[in-house]
N, C-alpha and C positions, 0 to 999 in steps of 0.2 A: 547727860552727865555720864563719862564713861570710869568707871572703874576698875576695870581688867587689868589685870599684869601688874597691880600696883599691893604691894605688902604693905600690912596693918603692922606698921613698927612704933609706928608716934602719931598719939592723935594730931597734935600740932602740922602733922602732913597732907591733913584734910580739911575742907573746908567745914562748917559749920552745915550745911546744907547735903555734901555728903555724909557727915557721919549720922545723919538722920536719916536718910537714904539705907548707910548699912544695918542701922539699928532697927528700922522698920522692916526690912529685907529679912533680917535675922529670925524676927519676933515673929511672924508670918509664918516661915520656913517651920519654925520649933511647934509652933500652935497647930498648922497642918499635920505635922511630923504625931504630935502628940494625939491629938484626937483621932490618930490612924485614917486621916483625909490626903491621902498626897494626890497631887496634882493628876490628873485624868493620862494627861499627857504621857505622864510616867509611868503609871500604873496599868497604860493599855497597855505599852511594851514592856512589861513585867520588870522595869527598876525602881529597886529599892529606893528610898530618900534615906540613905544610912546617915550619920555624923559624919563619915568621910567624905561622900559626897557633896553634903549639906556646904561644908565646909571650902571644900574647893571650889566649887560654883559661885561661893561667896567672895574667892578669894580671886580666882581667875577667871570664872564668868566660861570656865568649859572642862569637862572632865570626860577620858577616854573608856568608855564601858565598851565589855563584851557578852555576847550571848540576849542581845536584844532579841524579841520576840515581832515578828511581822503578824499582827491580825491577820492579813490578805492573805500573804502564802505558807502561814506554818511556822515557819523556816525563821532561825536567829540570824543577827547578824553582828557585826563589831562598827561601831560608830563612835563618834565625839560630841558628847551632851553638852547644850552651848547652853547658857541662859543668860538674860536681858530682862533688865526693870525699870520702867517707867515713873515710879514712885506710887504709880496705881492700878497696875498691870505686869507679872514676873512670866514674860514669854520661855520658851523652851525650845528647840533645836535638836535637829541634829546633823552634823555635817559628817559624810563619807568622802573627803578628799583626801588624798593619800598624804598633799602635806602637814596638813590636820592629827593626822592618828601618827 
């Protein structure tokens, strides 16, 4: 089920099966977010799970951060956090192509 690129104007635009999909994606996000658990992924490279973020990922499935943190060499970098959910698994991303950012 891909939800990207597509605005939450009407529920009528969703199927039944998606808006379960957002609404469990949401609940997850807010619950992690809340209990100060954010996702490993994120937290190694020192991004926040703001409300703005939270939001755009929900809405476009990728948001352009800068000043990520590399474990390995120190050193930050600028990339585009992508995210993907399976309805039992919310993957994470990050692409560095230049028509990406």
């Amino acid at each position: 089920m891909d939800l990207k690129n597509r605005d939450f104007l009407k529920i009528a635009d969703f199927t039944r099966e998606e808006l379960a999909l957002l609404l469990d994606l949401a609940a997850r996000l807010k619950a992690l977010r809340k209990a100060g658990r954010e996702p490993k992924f994120l937290t190694g490279k020192k991004i926040s799970l703001t409300k703005k973020v939270a939001a755009t990922l929900l809405k476009t499935g990728r948001i352009p951060v800068k000043g990520i943190f590399s474990e390995k060499t120190g050193k930050s970098y600028d990339a585009v956090l992508t995210m993907s959910d399976d309805g039992k698994k919310t993957l994470y991303a990050l692409d560095f192509s230049k028509e990406s950012q």
